[in-house]
N, C-alpha and C positions, 0 to 999 in steps of 0.2 A: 784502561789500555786501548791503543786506536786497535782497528782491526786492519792489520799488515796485508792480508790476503786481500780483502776490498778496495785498499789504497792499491796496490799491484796489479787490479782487476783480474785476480785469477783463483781458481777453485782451490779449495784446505789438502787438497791429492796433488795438485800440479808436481811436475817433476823441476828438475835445478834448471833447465832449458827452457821449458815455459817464462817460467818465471824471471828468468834476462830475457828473453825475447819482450816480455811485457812493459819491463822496468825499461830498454832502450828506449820502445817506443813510447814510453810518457817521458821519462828524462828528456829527452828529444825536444817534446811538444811543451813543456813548459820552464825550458832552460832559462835562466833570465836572459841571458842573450836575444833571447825569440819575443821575450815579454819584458821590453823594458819599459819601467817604471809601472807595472803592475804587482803590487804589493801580493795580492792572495795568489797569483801565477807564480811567486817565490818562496809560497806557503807550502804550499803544493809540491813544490819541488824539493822542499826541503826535507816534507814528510814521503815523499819518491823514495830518496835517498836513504833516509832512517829504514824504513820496509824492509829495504831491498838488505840494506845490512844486517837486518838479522836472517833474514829470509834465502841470504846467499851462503850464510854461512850451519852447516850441517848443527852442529853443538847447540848454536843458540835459537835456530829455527826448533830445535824436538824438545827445548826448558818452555820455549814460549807454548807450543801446541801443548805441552803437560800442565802447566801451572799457569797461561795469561799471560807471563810477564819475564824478564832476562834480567838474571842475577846481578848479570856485571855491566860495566860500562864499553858500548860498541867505541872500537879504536876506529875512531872519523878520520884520524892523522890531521886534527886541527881544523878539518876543512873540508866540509860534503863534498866539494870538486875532488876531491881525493879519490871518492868512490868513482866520479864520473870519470874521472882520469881513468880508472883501472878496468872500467868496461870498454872505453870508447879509443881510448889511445891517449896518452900525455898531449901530443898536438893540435888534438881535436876540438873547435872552439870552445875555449872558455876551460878548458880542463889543467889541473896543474897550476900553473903560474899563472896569476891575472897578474894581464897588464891594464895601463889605463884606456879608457877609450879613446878611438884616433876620432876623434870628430863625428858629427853629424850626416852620415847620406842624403843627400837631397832627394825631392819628393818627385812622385812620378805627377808627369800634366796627360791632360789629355785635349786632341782638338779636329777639328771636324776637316776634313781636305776635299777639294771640289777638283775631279780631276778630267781630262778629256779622253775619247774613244783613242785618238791618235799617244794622249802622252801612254793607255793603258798598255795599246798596242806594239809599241816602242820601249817599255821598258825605262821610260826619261827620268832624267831629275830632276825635281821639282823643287822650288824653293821655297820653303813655308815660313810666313811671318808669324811669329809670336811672340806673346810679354812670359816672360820667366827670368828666375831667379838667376844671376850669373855673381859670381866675386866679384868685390868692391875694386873698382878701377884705382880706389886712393890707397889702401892696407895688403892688395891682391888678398883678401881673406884672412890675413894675418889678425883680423878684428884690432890688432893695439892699433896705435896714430903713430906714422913710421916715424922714424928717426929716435923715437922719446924712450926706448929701452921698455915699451909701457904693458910687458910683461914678468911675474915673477912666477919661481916654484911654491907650488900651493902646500903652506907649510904640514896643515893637519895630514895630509897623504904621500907628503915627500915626496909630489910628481906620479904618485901609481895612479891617481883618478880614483883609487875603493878604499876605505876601510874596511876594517875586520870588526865581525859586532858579535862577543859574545853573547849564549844564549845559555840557562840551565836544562837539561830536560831528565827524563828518565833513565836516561841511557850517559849522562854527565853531563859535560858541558860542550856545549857545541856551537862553531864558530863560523860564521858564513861571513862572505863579502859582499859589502855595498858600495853603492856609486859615493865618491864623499859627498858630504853638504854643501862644502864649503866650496869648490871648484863644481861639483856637477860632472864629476867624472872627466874632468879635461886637464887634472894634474895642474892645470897652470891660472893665475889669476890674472885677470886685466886691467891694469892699472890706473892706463891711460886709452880709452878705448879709441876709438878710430873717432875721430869726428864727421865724416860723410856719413858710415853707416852705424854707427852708434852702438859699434863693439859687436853688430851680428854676422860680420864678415862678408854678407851677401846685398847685394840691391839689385832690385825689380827693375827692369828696361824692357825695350824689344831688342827682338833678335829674330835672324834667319837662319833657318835648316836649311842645308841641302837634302833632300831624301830623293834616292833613287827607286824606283817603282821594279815589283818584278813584272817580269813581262805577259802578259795577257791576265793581269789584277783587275776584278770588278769591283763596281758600288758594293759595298754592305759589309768588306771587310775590314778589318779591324789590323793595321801598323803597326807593330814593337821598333821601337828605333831606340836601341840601349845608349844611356849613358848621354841623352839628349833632353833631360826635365831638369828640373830647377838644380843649382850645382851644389855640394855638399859645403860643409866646412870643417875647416883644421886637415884640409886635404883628402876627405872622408868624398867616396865616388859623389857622381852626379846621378841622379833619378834619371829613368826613360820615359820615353816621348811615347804615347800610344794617340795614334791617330787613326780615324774613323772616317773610312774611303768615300765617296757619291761620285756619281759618275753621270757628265753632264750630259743633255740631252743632245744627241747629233744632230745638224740640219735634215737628214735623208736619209741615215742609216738608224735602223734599230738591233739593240744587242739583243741577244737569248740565249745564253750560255756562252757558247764558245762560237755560235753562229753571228751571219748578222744578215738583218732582212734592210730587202728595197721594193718598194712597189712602182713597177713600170706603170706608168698612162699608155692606154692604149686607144684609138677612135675604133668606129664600128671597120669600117672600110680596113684597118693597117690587123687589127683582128681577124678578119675571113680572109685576106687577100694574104697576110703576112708580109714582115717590113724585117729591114738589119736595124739596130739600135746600139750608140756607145753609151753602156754603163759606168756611174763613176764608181770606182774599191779605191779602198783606203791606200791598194798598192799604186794607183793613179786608174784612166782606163780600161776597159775593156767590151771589145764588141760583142754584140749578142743578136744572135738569129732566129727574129719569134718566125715561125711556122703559119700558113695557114688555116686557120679553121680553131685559132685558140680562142680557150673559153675563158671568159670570167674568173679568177682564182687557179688559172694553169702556174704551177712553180719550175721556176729554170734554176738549177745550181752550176755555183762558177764553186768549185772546187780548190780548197785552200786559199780563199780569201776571207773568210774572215779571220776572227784571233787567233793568239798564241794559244796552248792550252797550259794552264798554267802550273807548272813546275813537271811538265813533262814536252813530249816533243810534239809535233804535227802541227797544224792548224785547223779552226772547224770551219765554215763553210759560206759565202756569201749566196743568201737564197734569193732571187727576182719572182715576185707574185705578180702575173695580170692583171690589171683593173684597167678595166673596158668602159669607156663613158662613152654615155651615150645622150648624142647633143640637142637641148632644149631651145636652141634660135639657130632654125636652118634659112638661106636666104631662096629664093623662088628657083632658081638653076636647082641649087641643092634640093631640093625639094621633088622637085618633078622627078630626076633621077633615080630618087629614094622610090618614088611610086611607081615607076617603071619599072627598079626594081622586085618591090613587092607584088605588080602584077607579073611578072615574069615569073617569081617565085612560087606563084599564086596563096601569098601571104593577104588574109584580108583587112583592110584598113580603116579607121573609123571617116564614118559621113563629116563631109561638113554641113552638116546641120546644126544652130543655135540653140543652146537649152531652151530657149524662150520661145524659138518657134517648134520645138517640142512638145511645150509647154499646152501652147496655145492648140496645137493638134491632136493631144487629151484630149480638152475641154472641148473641142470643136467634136470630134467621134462621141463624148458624151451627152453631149446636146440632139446628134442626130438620132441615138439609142432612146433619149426619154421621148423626142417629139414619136416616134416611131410607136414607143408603148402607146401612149395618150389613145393615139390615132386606133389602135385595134382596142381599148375599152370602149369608145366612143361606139364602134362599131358593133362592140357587142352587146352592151345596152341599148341600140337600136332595134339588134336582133330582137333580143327579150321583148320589145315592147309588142314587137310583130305580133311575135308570137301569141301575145296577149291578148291582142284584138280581135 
C-alpha cells in the first residue's frame, strides 16, 4: 500500500484542514494543465487525488490507519477531476468537464533595447525591430490551405481533444483523461494543411513594436510587454515580449540614479576671479554663477533637472563639478603676468635653469671639493716630513 500521508506531505496526526490545505497546494503544482505532456507530473497527480480520497473521507481514513489498506472501492465518479472539482470549484481549470485544448500559446522572446537619456526622460515610444512568430498571412492560422474544407472532426475524440483511459487499481477502476493521439488534443484533423506554412499555422518574419517607456527607466531593467512574443495558434494567446533596457552613453551628461552630473571647464583666472556660464539640461539652458575663489571639485546643484523618479513624483538633480585646468602652453604676455602675479602673491616660482647646466654645476662643485682635499694631504705630508728631519 503507497503511504497516503507522504504522498499528502503531512504527519499520521494532521487534522481534515491540514490535510486539504496540503492536497490544494500539490493538486495545484502538478495539474496536468501546468505539466503538459509530462507523463510522471500526471502520475503524481493522479496518486494526489487517490490520497486525498481516502484521507478526506473519515470511515476510510481510520480502516486504512487500522489495517494498511480500504476495504471498498473510492467512488472517483469516473474521473479524479471529480475530486478536484469538489475542492477547487466545478469551473476551476480543468475541473468537471474537459474540454479540448484551444490551441497553442506562443512563446515568450526576449531582446536587448538600447535606449537614450532623452527617450528615458520623456517617457517615449520606441519602436523595436524584431524576428518572431506571427500567423500565417496565407491560412490567418487556420494551419488548413483555405478554400479546400481541409479540416475534419477528429473521429477517436469526437472533437473533445482527450480520451478517457481506464486504469485498474486497488481502490477499482480508475479513469483519467488524456490528450488524444490521434489529433494532439486539438479535436480536429488537418487534411489539407496550408501550403505556405505547412499546417503550423505560424511563420517567422520581422516585425515592429511600438513600446512606450515609463518615464525616468534606466539601463539594467528588465520590460514585460504582454502579449507581444511569438503568436499562438488555434487562436490560443500570444507570448510576451521581455526586453532588457542599456542606456546609451550621453555626449555631456552622466546619469547616477535619478541625478545627472556635468563637469564645467574652468581656466585659473575664471576660477579666482569668478565668471557667469550657460549650462546645457536636458530641459534646454540654463545660467550659472561660479563664484570667486572656486576650487577644484566645488559642486553647484540646478535643482529638478535631472530625471523623472521613476513610478513616483519629483525629479533628482542636475549636479555641475569644477574642473580647473591649468594651462601647459602659456605665450610670453601670458606669462610674464602669471609671474607678476606670483610675485605679488609672493608665490615662489621655479628657476629657469637647464637640467644640464644643473648637471654640470654638481660636477663642477665636485671637482672644486676633491682638488681642495688633495691640496691639504699634500700639505700635511709635508708637515710629517718636517717634522722628521
Amino acid at each position: 500500500m503507497p503511504d497516503y500521508y507522504a504522498i499528502l506531505e503531512v504527519e499520521r496526526t494532521a487534522d481534515e484542514k491540514t490535510i486539504k490545505a496540503s492536497y490544494r497546494k500539490l493538486a495545484l503544482a502538478y495539474h496536468p494543465d501546468r505539466n503538459r505532456g509530462n507523463a510522471e507530473a500526471e502520475e503524481k497527480f493522479k496518486a494526489i487525488n487517490e490520497a486525498y480520497a481516502v484521507l478526506s473521507d473519515a470511515d476510510k481514513r481510520a480502516r486504512y490507519d487500522r489495517y494498511g489498506s480500504v476495504d471498498e472501492s473510492i467512488p472517483m465518479g469516473g474521473d479524479i477531476f471529480d475530486i478536484f472539482a469538489s475542492v477547487f470549484g466545478a469551473n476551476f481549470g480543468g475541473g468537471g468537464v474537459r474540454t479540448r485544448q484551444q490551441g497553442h500559446p506562443g512563446e515568450d522572446l526576449e531582446a536587448e533595447l538600447v535606449i537614450t537619456l532623452e527617450q528615458a526622460r520623456d517617457g517615449a515610444t520606441v519602436a523595436v525591430e524584431l524576428e518572431r512568430m506571427k500567423a500565417c498571412h496565407h491560412c490567418h492560422g487556420d494551419r488548413a490551405e483555405p478554400g479546400t474544407g481541409g479540416k475534419r472532426t477528429c473521429d477517436r475524440c469526437a472533437g473533445a481533444g482527450q480520451v478517457r483511459v481506464q486504469s485498474q487499481s486497488i481502490f477499482g477502476a480508475v479513469v483519467t483523461a488524456r490528450a488524444c493521439p490521434d489529433c494532439h488534443g486539438d479535436g480536429q484533423i488537418i487534411t489539407e494543411p496550408c501550403r505556405i506554412c505547412n499546417g503550423r499555422g505560424r511563420e517567422i518574419g520581422k516585425d515592429s513594436v511600438d513600446v512606450t517607456l515609463p518615464r525616468g527607466i534606466d539601463g539594467g531593467y528588465r520590460l514585460r510587454v504582454p502579449r507581444e512574443g511569438n503568436a499562438g495558434t488555434d487562436g490560443a494567446p500570444a507570448g510576451d515580449l521581455y526586453l532588457y533596457l542599456q542606456l546609451e552613453k550621453h555626449p555631456f551628461l552622466e546619469r547616477v540614479g535619478d541625478d545627472l552630473h556635468f563637469e564645467l571647464d574652468l581656466g585659473i583666472a575664471q576660477a579666482a576671479l569668478g565668471a557667469s556660464f550657460v549650462i546645457p539640461t536636458l530641459d534646454g539652458e540654463e545660467e550659472l554663477q561660479v563664484p570667486s575663489g572656486t576650487q577644484p571639485g566645488t559642486t553647484f546643484r540646478l535643482r529638478g533637472r535631472g530625471m523623472p523618479r521613476l513610478r513616483q513624483t519629483g525629479n533628482g538633480d542636475q549636479i555641475v563639478t569644477a574642473k580647473v585646468h591649468v594651462p601647459t602652453d602659456l605665450s610670453g604676455s601670458a606669462r610674464e603676468h602669471l609671474e607678476a602675479y606670483a610675485a605679488a602673491a609672493g608665490e615662489e616660482t621655479a628657476e629657469h635653469v637647464s637640467v644640464a647646466d644643473k648637471v654640470k654645476g654638481f660636477f663642477h662643485g665636485r671637482r672644486k671639493k676633491g682638488r681642495s682635499a688633495d691640496k691639504g694631504e699634500d700639505q700635511a705630508e709635508r708637515t710629517e716630513q718636517v717634522g722628521a728631519d
